[in-house]
C-alpha positions in Angstrom: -1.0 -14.2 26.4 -0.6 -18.2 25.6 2.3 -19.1 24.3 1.2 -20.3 20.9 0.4 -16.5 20.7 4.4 -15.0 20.7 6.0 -15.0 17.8 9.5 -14.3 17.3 11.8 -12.8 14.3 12.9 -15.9 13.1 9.3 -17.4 12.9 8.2 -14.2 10.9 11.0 -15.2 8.7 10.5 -19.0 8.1 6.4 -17.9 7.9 7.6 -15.4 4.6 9.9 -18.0 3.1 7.1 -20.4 3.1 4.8 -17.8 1.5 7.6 -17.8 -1.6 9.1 -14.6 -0.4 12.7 -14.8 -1.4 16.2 -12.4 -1.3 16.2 -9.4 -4.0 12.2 -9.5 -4.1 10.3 -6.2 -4.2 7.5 -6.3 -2.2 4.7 -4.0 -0.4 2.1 -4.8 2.3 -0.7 -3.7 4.4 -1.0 -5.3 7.7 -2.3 -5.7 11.6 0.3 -6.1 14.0 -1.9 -6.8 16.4 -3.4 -9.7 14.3 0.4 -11.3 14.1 0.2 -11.8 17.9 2.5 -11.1 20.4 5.6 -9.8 18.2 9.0 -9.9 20.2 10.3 -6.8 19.9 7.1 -5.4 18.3 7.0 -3.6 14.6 10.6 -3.5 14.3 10.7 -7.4 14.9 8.6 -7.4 12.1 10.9 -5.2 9.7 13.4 -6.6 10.3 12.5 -10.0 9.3 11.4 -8.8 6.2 14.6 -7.2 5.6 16.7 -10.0 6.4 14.8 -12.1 4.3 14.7 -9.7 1.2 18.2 -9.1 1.5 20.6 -6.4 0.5 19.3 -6.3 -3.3 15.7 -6.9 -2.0 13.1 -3.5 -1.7 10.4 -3.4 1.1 7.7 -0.5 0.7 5.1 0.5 2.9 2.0 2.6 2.9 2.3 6.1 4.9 -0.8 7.2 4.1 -2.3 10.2 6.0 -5.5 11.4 7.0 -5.1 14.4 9.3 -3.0 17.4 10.4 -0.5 16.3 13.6 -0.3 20.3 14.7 -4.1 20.9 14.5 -5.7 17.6 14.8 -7.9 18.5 11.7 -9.0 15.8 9.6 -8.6 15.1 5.7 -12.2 15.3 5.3 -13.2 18.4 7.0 -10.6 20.5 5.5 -10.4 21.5 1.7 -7.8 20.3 -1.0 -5.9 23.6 -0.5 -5.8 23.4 3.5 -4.8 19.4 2.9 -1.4 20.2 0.9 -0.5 22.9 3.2 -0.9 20.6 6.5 1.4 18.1 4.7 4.6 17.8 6.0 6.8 14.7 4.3 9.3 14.7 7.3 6.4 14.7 10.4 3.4 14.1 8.9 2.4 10.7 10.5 0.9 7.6 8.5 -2.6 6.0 10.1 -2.2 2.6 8.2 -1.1 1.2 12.0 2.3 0.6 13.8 4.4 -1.5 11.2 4.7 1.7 8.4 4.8 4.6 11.3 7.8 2.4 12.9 9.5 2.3 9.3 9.2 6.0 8.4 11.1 6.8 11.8 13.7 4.5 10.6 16.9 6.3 9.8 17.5 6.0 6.0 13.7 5.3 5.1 12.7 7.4 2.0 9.2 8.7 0.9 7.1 9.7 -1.4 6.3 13.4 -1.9 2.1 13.4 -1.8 -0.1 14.4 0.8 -3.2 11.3 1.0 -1.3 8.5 -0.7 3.0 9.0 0.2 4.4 5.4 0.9 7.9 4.8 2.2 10.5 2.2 0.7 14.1 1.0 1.9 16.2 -0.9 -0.5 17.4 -1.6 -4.2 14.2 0.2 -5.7 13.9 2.6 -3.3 14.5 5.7 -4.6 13.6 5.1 -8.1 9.9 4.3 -6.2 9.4 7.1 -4.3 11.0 10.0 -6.6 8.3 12.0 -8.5 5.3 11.6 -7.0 4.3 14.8 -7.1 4.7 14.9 -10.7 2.5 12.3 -10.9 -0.8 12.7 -12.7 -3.9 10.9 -13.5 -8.2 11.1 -12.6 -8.2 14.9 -11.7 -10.5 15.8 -14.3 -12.5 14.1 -12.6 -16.1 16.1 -10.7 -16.3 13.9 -8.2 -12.7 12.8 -7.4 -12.6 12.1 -3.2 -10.5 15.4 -1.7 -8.9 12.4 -0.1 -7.1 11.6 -3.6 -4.9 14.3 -3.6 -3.3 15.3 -7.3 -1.3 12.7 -8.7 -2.0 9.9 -5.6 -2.5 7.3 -7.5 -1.9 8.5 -11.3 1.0 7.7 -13.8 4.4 7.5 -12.5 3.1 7.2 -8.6 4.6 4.7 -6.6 1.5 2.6 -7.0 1.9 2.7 -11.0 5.8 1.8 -10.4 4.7 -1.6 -8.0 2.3 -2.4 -11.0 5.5 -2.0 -13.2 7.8 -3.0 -11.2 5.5 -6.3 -10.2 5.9 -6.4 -6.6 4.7 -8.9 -4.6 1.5 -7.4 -2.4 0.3 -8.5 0.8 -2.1 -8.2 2.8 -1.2 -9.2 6.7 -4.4 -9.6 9.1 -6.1 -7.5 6.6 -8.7 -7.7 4.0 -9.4 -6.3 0.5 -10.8 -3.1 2.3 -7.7 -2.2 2.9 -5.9 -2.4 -0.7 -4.5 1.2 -2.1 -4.1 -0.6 -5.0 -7.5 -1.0 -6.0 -6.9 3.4 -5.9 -4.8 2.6 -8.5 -7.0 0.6 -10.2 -9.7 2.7 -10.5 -7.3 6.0 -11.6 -6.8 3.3 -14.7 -10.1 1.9 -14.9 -11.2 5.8 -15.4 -7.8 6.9 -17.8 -7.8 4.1 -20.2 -11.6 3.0 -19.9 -14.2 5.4 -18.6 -12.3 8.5 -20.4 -12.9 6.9 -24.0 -16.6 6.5 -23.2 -17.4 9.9 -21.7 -14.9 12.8 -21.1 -16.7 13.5 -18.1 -16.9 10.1 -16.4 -17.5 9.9 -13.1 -14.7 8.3 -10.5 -15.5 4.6 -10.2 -16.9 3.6 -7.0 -16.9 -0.5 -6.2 -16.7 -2.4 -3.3 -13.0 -3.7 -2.4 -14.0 -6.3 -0.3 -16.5 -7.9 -3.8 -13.5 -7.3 -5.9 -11.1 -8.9 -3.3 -13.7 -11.8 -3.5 -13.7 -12.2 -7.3 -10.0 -12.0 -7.3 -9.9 -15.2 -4.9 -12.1 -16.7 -7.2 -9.8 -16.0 -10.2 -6.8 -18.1 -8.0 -4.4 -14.9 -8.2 -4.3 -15.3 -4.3 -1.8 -17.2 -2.4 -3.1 -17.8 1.8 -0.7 -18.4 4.1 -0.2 -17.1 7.6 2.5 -14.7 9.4 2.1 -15.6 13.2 -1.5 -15.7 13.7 -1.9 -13.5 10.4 -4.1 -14.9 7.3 -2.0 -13.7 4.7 -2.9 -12.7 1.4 0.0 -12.7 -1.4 -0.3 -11.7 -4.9 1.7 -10.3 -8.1 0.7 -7.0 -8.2 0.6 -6.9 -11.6 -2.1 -9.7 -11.7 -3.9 -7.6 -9.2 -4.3 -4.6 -11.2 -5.3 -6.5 -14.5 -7.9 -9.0 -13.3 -9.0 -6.2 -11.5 -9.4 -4.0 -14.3 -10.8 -7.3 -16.2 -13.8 -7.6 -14.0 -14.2 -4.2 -14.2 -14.2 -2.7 -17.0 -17.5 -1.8 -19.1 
């Protein structure tokens, strides 16, 4: 490993300060750790600096995301909606979105979501108010062919992804492209609520291409690049996420 390749704590920090991450912000990301380089001290290197740089009246919240039962080794897609919600376990169930989110749900005073596909873990100001009642939360189930991945309420109304929209978070994407945005889940839960619903009650789930839409939304200049380590970064207001998205998408 060259040199130019280790990255510290501190350099993490001075890397999100430059992206216009600042004390008391809320924000959420999807990342590579791998992609950052050689982290000293690894994922928690990485929390860390976004903690310190968020502060004590910031809120960091990752994805914890599952796809498969830990005890059986069965996966999402091979077992049925009832089998899914049984497997899940909100203490042990592990996340697959990589290193950074399964080292923060270990962490002593991390909190999560309630939902089997779609949970996502937070520490900080917002936290709680975040991650409380996702499994009251509702939205696309009519729909025939919903994925059995999007368990009830994953992405609906009052989900943590409908409270980052509200909430305006900042979202990043860390070594990572627009494949790998849940909130384009969100988007089309809306898309189908407040768009597809009013045009036919039986309207399929919207199926689009995250990595186009990811294009289109660089095109629009809602995108910020920057770099964490070695990481292209990708930094936008969530908000502006969701409605440009919607904007390009809706009929």
């Amino acid at each position: 490993m060259e040199d130019a390749q280790r990255v510290t704590k501190d350099m993490i920090k001075k890397c999100l300060v430059a992206l216009g991450i600042v004390e008391g912000d809320l924000v959420f990301f999807h990342s590579s750790l791998k992609s950052i380089g050689h982290v000293e001290g690894g994922a928690d290197a990485v929390i860390d600096a976004f903690l310190e740089t968020l502060g004590k009246s910031g809120t960091l919240v990752l994805p914890a995301l599952c796809a498969y039962d830990c005890k059986t080794g069965a996966d999402w897609d091979k077992i049925s909606r009832e089998e899914i919600e049984n497997a899940w376990d909100i203490k042990t169930t592990p996340t697959f979105t990589g290193l950074i989110p399964e080292t923060l749900r270990k962490r002593v005073g991390t909190i999560r979501s309630d939902n089997p596909t779609h949970s996502v873990t937070a520490v900080g100001r917002y936290a709680s108010e975040i991650t409380k009642d996702h499994k009251k939360a509702h939205g696309g189930e009519w729909a025939a062919n919903r994925p059995k991945w999007a368990s009830r309420g994953a992405f609906g109304e009052n989900s943590p992804w409908d409270k980052l929209y509200t909430l305006d978070a900042k979202y990043m994407l860390i070594g990572v492209d627009f494949n790998s945005c849940t909130m384009l889940h969100h988007v089309q839960m809306v898309l189908l609520e407040k768009y597809l619903r009013k045009i036919d009650g039986n309207a399929p789930w919207p199926i689009f291409d995250f990595r186009q839409i990811g294009r289109k939304l660089e095109a629009l200049g809602i995108v910020r690049f920057g770099k964490i380590g070695c990481a292209v970064t990708r930094l936008m207001s969530c908000r502006s996420l969701v409605d440009m998205a919607i904007k390009v998408l809706r009929p």
